[in-house]
C-alpha positions as CSV (number, residue, x, y, z in Angstrom):
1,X,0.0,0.0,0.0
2,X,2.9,2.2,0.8
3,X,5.0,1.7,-2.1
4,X,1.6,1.5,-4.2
5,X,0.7,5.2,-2.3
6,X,4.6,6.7,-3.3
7,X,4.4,5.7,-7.1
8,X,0.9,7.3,-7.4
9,X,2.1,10.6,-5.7
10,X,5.2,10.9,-8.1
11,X,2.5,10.0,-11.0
12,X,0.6,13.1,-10.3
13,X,3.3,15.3,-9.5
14,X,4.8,14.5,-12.8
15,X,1.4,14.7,-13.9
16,X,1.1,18.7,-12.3
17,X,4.7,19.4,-13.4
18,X,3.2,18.5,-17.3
19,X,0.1,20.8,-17.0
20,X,2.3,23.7,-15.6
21,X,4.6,23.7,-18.5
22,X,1.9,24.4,-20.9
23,X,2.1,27.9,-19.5
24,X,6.1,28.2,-20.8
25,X,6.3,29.8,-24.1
26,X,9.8,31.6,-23.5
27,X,12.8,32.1,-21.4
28,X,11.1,34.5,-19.3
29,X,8.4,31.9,-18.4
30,X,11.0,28.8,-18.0
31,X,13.1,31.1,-15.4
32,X,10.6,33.7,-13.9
33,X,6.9,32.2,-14.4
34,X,6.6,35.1,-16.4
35,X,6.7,37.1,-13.1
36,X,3.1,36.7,-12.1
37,X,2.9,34.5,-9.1
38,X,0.2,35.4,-6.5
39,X,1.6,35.6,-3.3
40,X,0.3,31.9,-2.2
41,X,2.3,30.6,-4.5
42,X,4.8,33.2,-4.2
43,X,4.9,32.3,-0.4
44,X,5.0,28.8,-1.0
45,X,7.6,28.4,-3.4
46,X,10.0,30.8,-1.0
47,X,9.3,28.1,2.4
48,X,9.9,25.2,-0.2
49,X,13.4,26.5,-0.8
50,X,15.0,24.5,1.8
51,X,12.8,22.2,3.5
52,X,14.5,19.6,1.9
53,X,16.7,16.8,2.9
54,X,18.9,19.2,5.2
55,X,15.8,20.1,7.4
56,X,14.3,16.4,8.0
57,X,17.5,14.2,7.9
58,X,20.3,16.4,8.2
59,X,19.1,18.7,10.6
60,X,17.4,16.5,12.8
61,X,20.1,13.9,12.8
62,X,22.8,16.6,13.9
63,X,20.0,17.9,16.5
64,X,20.2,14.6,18.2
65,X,24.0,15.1,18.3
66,X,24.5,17.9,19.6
67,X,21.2,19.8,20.6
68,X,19.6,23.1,19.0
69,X,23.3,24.9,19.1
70,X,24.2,22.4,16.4
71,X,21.6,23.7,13.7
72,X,21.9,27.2,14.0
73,X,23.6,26.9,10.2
74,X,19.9,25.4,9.1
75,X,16.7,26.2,9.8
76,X,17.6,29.5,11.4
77,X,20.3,30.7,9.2
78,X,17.5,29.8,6.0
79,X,15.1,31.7,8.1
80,X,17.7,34.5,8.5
81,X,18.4,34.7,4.8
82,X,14.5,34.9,3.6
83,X,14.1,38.0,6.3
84,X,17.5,39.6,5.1
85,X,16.3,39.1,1.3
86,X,12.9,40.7,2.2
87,X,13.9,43.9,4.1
88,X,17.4,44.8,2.2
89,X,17.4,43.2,-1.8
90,X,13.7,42.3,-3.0
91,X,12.6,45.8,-3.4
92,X,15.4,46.9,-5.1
93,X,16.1,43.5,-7.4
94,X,12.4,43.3,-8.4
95,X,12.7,46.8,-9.9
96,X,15.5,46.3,-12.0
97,X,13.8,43.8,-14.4
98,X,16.2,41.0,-13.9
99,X,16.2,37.6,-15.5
100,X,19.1,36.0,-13.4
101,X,20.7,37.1,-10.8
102,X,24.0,37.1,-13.2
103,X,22.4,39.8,-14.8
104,X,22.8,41.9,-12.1
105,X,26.6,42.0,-12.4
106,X,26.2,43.0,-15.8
107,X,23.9,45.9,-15.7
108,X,25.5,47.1,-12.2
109,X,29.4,46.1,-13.0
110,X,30.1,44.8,-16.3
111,X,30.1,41.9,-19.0
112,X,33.0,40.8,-17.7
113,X,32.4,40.8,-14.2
114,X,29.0,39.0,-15.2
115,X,31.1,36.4,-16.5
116,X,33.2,35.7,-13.4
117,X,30.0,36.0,-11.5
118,X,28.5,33.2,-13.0
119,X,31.4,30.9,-12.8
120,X,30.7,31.5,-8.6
121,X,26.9,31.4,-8.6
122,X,26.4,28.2,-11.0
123,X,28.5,25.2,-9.8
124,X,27.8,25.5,-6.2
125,X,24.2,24.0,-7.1
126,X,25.9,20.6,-7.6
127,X,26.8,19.9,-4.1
128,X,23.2,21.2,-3.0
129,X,21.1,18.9,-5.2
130,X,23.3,16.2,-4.6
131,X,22.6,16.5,-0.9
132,X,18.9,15.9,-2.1
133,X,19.2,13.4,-4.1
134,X,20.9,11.3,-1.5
135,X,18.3,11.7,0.7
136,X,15.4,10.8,-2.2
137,X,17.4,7.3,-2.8
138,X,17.5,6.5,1.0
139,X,13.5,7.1,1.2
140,X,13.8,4.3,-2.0
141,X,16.1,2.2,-0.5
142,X,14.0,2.4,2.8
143,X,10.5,2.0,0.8
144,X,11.7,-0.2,-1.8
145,X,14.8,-1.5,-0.9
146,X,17.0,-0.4,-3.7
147,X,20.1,0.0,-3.2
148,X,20.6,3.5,-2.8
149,X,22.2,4.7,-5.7
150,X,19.2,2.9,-8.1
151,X,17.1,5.2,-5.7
152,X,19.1,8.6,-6.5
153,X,19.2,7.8,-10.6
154,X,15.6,7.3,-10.6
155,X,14.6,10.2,-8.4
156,X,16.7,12.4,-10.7
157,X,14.9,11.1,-13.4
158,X,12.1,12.0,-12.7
159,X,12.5,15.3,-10.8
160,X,14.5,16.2,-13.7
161,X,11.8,15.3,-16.3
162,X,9.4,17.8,-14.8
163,X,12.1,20.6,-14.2
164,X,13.0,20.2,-17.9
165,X,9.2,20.7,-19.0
166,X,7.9,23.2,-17.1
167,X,10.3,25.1,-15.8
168,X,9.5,27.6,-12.9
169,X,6.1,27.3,-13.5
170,X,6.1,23.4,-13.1
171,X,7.9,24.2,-10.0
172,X,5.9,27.3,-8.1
173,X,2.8,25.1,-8.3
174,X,4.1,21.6,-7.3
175,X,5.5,23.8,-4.7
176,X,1.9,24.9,-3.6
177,X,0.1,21.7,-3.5
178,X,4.1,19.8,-2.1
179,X,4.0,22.5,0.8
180,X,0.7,21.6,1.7
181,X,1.3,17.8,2.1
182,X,4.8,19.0,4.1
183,X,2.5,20.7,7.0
184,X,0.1,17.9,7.5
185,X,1.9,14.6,7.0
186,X,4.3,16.7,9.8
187,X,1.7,18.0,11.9
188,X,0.1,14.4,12.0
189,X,3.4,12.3,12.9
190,X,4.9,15.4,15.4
191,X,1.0,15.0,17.4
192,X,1.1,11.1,17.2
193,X,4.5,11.0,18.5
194,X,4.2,13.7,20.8
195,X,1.0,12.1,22.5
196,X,2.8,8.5,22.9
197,X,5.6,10.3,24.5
198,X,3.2,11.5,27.0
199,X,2.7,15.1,25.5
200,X,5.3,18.4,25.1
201,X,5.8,19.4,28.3
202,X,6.7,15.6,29.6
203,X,9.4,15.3,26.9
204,X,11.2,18.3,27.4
205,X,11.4,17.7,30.8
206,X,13.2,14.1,29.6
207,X,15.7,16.1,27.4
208,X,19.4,15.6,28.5
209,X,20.9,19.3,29.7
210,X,22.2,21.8,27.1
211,X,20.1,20.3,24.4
212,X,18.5,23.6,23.7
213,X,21.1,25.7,24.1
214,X,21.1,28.0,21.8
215,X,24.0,30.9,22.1
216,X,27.7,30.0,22.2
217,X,30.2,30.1,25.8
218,X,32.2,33.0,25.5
219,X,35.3,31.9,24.2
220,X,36.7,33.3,20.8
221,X,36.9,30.3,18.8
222,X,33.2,29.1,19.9
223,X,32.1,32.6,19.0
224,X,33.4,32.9,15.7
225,X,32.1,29.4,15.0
226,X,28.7,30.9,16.2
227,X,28.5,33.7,13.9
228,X,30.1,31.1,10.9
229,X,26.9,28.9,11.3
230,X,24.7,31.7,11.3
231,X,26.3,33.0,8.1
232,X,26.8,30.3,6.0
233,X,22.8,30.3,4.5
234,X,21.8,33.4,6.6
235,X,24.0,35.5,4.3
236,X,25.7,33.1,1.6
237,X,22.4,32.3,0.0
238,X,21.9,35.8,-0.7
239,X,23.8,36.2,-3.6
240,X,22.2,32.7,-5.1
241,X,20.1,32.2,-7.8
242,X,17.0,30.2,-6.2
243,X,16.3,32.5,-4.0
244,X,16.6,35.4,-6.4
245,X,14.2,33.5,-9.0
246,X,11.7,32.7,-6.2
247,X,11.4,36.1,-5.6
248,X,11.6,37.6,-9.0
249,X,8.9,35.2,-9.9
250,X,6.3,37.4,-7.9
251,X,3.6,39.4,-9.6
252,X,4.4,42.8,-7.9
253,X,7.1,44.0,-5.6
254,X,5.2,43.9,-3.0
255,X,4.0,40.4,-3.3
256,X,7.6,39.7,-3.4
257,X,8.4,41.2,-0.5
258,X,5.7,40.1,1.8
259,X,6.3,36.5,0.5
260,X,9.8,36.3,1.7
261,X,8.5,37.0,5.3
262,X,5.7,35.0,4.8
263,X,8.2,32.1,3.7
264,X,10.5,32.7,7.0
265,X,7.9,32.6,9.3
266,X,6.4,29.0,7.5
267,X,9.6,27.7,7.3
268,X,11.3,28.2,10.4
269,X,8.1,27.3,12.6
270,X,7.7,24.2,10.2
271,X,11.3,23.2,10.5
272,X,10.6,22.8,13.9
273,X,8.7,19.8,13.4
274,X,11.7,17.5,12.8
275,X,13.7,18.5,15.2
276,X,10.7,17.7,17.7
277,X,10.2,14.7,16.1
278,X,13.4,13.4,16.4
279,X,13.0,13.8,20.0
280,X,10.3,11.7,20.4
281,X,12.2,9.3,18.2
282,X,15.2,9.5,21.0
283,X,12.6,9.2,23.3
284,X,10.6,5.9,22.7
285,X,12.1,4.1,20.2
286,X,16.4,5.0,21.2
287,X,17.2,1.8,19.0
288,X,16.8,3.9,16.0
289,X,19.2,7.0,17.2
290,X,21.8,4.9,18.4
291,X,22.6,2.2,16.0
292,X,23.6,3.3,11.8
293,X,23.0,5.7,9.9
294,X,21.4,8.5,12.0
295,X,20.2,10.2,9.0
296,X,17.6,7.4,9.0
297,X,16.6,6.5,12.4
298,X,13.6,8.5,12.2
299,X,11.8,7.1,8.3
300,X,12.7,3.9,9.9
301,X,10.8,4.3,13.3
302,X,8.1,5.7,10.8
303,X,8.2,2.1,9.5
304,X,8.4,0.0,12.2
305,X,6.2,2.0,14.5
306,X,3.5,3.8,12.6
307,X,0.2,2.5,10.8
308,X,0.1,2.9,7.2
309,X,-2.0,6.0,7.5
310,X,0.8,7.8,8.7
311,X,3.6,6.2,6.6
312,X,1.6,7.8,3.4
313,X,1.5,11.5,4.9
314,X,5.0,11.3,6.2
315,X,6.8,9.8,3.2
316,X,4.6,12.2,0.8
317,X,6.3,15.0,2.7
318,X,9.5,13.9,2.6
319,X,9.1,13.3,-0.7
320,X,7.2,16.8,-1.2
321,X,9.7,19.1,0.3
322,X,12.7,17.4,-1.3
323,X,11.5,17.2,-4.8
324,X,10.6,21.1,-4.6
325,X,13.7,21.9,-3.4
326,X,15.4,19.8,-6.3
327,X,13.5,20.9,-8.9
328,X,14.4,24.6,-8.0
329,X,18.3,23.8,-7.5
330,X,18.5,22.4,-10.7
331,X,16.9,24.8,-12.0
332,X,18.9,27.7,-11.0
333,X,22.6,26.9,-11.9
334,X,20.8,25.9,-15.6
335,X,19.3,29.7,-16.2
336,X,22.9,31.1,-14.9
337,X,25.2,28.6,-17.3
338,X,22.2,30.1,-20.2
339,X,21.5,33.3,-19.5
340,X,24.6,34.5,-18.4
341,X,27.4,32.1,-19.8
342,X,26.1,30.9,-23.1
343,X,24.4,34.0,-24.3
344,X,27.0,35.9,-23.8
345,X,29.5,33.9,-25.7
346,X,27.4,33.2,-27.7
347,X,27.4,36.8,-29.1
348,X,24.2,37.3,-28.2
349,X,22.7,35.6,-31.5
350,X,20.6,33.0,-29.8
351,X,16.9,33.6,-30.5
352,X,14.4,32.9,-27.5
353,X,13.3,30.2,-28.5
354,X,17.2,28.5,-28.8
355,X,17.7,30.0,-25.7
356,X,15.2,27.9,-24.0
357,X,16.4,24.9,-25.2
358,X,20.0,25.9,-24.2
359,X,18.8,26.3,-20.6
360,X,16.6,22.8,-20.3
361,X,19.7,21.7,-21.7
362,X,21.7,22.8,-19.1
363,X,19.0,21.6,-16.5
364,X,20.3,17.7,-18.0
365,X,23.6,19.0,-17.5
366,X,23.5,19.8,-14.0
367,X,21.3,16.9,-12.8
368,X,23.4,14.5,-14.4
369,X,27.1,16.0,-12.7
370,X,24.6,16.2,-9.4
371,X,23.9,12.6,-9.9
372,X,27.1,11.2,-9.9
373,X,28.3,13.4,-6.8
374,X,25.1,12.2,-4.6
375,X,26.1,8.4,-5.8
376,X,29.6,9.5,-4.0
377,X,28.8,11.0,-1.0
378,X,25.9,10.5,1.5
379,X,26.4,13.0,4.2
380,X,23.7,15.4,3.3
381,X,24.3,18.4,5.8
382,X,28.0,18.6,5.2
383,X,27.3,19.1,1.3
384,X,24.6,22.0,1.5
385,X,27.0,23.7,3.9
386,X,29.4,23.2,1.5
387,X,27.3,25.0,-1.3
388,X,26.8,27.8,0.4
389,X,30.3,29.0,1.7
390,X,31.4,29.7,-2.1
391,X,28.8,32.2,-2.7
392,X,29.4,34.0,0.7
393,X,33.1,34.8,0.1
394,X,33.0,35.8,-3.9
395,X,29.6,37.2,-4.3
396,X,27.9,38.5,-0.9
397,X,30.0,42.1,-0.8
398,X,29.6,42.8,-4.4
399,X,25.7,42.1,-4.0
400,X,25.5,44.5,-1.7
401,X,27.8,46.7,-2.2
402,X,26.4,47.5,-5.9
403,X,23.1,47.6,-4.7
404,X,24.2,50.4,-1.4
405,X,27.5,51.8,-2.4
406,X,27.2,54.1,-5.8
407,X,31.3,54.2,-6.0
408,X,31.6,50.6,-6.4
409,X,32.9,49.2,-9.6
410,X,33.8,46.5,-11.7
411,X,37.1,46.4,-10.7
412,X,36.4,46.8,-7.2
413,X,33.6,43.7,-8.1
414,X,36.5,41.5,-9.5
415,X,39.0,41.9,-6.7
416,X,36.1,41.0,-4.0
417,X,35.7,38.2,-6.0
418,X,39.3,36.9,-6.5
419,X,40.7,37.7,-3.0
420,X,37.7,36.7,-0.8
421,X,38.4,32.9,-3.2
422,X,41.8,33.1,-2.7
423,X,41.5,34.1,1.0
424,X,39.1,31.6,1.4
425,X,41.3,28.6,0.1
426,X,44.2,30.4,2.6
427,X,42.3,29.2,5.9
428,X,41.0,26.1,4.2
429,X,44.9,25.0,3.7
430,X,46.2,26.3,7.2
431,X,44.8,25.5,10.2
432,X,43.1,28.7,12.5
433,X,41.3,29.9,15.5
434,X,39.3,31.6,12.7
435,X,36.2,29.6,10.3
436,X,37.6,30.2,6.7
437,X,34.7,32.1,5.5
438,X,34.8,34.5,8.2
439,X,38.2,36.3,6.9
440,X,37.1,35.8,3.2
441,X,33.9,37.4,3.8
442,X,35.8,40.5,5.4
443,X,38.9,40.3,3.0
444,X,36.6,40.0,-0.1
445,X,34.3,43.3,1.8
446,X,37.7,45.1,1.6
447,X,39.3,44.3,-1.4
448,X,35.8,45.7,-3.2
449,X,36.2,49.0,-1.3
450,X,39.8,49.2,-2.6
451,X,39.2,48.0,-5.8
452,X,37.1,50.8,-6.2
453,X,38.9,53.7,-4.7
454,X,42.0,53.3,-7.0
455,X,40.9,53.4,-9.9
456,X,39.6,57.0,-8.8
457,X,42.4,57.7,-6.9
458,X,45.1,57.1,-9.6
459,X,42.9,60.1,-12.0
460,X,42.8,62.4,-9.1
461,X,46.8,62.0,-8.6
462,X,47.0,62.6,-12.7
463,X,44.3,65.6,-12.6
């Protein structure tokens, strides 16, 4: 009934994803949705972005670890970045007319720097969808018992298949009816567990000390790894492209706006839910957190300890929230490498219609280099922090320096970019007090703001 329940859910959600791509007649449909999306779907899309595999299996199984202090980076950093996007960047994105975020370095910088832009912003994505492909294979190997990377080839397929069709539209309005299923199939399991565990209040009681501390001791080094967690989605998803086409994709500013508070608020309340969960998993059924893979104790206490009723709900929401967020990260990396990369080399002779088939091209391209990572590596919170760092160091201070600082420049833009890397890989190689990305943010922050000052520097000294 289970497996029967599973193949009938990815039926119709191919099935959605095949009626929504009806609406894609050009490139501006295929990336944006033709900008038009009501704020429910808006809303919806933005809280799908990363309740993935990071925030049921990732997160929850480094909860258990180490308590709430150990998921700062995710759900509250994602939260963090949705609030930052809506107060400081939609507004002023949403005006300019943008396709990609790529574009922005263009119109703001240069063709150039839009160039070395994109080489940052596109192949972070792999490491990020391969994180979600792992976990769809382990819900297949769990289900079905395939091994798990049969499980991660044919969730590509067909998460791919539907990306490749329908674009952003196929994707805003799985989203809606995907984010629906997430809430209740959660809400249902988190009250069925809580109630055997003999209700909220009981369990927290039962909850070893310090596992919800939430602020760091006062020593440097725990400090600085504080504010590294915080920043790694908080502010490196900023400069990224799924959240910049999830916003774009509204019908008005202000519906774009409003939808990345509505989206922090769902998420990070929602994203709750596993973490509580995973408690009650500790709880009554400790077998399943202390043996294996943690990443799995709690689909398999699902298994073993739930009626069939509540398998369905909670493995159509697994299966909901990581297909949405999928879809999207394939998605995003393929409008950069087409928009931005392509076109541009291209010489700019591509007509729209060869343009769209250039980026679902580029969505086959991704998926399949995604595949083959997720068939390599399993550990699915490590490689969406991963993802993230990259964009922090090159791209964060030329985002917001070009959209707050009128002198900056290209050259300013390309120095941010090539120190914060270079700065980045320093503290990588050599072994600090300090988290890398914390003197590559600040190095790549400076070397913009001198960057930019020279050029005008060097034509005062010669006036």
């Amino acid at each position: 009934m289970l497996l029967v329940s599973i193949i009938l859910y990815l039926a119709l959600t191919i099935a959605v994803g095949y009626w929504a791509s009806r609406r894609v007649k050009s490139t501006d449909d295929f990336m944006l949705a033709g900008r038009s999306l009501p704020l429910g779907l808006s809303s919806a899309a933005l809280f799908a972005i990363w309740f993935g595999s990071e925030t049921v299996f990732g997160a929850s199984a480094e909860f258990l670890k180490g308590g709430l202090y150990s998921v700062i980076e995710d759900p509250f950093g994602g939260a963090l970045c949705l609030l930052l996007f809506g107060m400081f960047f939609a507004r002023k994105l949403y005006n300019m007319n943008l396709l990609t975020l790529g574009d922005f370095f263009e119109v703001r910088y240069s063709r150039r720097t839009e160039l070395v832009a994109s080489f940052f912003l596109a192949p972070p994505y792999a490491g990020y969808i391969a994180a979600q492909l792992v976990a769809l294979g382990l819900i297949l190997n769990i289900i079905t018992g395939l091994p798990v990377w049969q499980g991660v080839i044919l969730a590509a397929s067909v998460v791919t298949f539907y990306t490749f069709i329908g674009g952003m539209w196929a994707i805003s309005v799985t989203d809606f009816f995907q984010s629906i299923v997430i809430i209740i199939g959660l809400v249902v399991l988190a009250v069925t567990l809580g109630t055997k565990a003999g209700g909220f209040t009981n369990l927290i009681n039962e909850t070893p000390e310090g596992t919800f501390r939430f602020l760091p001791k006062p020593e440097f080094k725990e400090v600085m790894l504080y504010v590294s967690a915080w920043s790694v989605l908080g502010l490196g998803s900023l400069p990224s492209q799924d959240v910049f086409q999830r916003v774009m994709s509204s019908g008005s500013v202000k519906v774009a706006v409003r939808s990345c508070f509505i989206g922090a608020a769902l998420y990070l309340m929602i994203a709750m839910l596993p973490l509580f969960i995973s408690l009650c998993v500790k709880h009554l059924y400790p077998e399943f957190s202390q043996t294996g893979d943690t990443q799995l104790a709690l689909p398999r206490m699902v298994l073993a300890h739930t009626g069939i009723f509540v398998q369905v709900l909670f493995f159509g929401s697994l299966l909901s929230g990581i297909m949405s967020t999928t879809s999207s990260a394939i998605l995003a990396p393929a409008s950069i490498f087409s928009e931005n990369l392509i076109r541009p080399l291209a010489g700019d002779k591509l007509t729209d219609k060869q343009l769209l088939m250039v980026a679902r091209l580029c969505v086959l391209g991704f998926s399949t280099v995604a595949t083959v990572m997720a068939c390599m590596r399993s550990n699915i919170y490590h490689l969406v922090g991963e993802s993230s760092i990259l964009s922090l160091v090159t791209l964060f201070a030329p985002l917001v320096m070009g959209l707050y600082w009128k002198k900056a420049n290209a050259m300013g833009a390309l120095c941010s970019m090539i120190f914060g890397m270079a700065t980045w890989i320093f503290f990588e190689t050599y072994d600090t007090d300090w988290p890398s990305l914390l003197p590559a943010t600040f190095v790549s922050f400076l070397a913009l703001i001198c960057g930019s000052l020279w050029p005008q520097k060097k034509r005062n000294d010669q006036d």
